[in-house]
C-alpha positions in Angstrom: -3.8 45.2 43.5 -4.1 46.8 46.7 -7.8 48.1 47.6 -9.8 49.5 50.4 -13.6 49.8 51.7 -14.8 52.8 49.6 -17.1 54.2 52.8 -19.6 55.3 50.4 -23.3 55.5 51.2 -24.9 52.2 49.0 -25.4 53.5 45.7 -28.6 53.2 43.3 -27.3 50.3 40.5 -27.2 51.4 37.3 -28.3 48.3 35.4 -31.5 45.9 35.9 -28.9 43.9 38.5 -31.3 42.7 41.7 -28.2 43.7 43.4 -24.5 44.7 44.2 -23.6 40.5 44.4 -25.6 39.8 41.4 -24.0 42.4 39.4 -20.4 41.2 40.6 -21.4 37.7 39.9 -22.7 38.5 36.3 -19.9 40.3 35.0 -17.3 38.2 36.4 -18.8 35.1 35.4 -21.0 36.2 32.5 -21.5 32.5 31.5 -22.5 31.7 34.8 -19.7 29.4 35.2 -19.4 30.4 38.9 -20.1 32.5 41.6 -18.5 33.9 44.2 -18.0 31.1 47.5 -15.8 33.7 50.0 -15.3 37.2 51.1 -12.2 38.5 49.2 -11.2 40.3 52.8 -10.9 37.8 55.6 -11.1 35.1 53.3 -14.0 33.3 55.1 -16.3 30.6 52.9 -19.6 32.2 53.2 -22.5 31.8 51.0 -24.0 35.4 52.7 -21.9 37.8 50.7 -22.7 41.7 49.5 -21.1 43.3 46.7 -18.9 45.6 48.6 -17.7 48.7 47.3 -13.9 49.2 47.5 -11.3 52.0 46.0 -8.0 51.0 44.4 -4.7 52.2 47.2 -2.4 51.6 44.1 -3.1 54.0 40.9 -6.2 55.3 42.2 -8.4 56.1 39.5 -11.2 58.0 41.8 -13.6 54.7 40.4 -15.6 52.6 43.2 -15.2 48.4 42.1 -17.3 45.9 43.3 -15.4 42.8 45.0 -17.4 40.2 47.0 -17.3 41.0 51.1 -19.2 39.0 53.7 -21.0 41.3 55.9 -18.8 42.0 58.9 -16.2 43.3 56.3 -18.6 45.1 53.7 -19.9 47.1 57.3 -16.3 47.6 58.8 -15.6 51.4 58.8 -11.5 50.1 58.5 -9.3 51.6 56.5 -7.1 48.4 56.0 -6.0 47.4 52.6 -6.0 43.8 51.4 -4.8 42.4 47.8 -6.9 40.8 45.1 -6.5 40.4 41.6 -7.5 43.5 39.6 -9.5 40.8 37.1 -11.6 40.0 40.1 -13.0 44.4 40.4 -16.3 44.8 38.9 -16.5 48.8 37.6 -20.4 49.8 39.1 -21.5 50.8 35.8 -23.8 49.1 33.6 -22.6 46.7 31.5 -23.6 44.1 28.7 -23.4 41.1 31.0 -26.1 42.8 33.8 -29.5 41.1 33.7 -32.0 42.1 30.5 
């Protein structure tokens, strides 16, 4: 699936999530049987990662996802599209797996 950097001011979360990386993390690995180690970008190992928001290029649905970024990519006003697995986008809304 090929997605972008949404551009979007940081948006309130929805759920009791600490934050955007916590709520990725959560509802990707809702048995907390991992976590996410690089940015899904530039592919750099980093342990400093924000949940970045990002827009589908193919079938746009008008939805904002959450994929892992490290910083420099997260705060990069590029347009440039880069592939990941559609399993690995986290919808922003609240969901079942968020913290209680």
């Amino acid at each position: 699936m090929r997605i972008k950097n949404a551009h979007s001011d940081d948006p309130k979360l929805e759920c009791s999530c600490l934050s955007w990386i916590e709520h990725w993390n959560k509802n990707r690995f809702p048995n907390n049987k991992g976590s996410a180690d690089r940015c899904f970008c530039c592919k750099k190992k980093t342990d400093e990662l924000d949940g970045g928001h990002v827009v589908k290029i193919d079938n746009p649905d008008d939805k904002e996802y959450i994929i892992p970024l490290c910083h420099e990519c997260n705060r990069s006003h590029s347009d440039k599209a880069f592939e990941v697995d559609e399993n690995d986008l986290v919808k922003t809304e609240k969901s079942i797996h968020c913290r209680q």
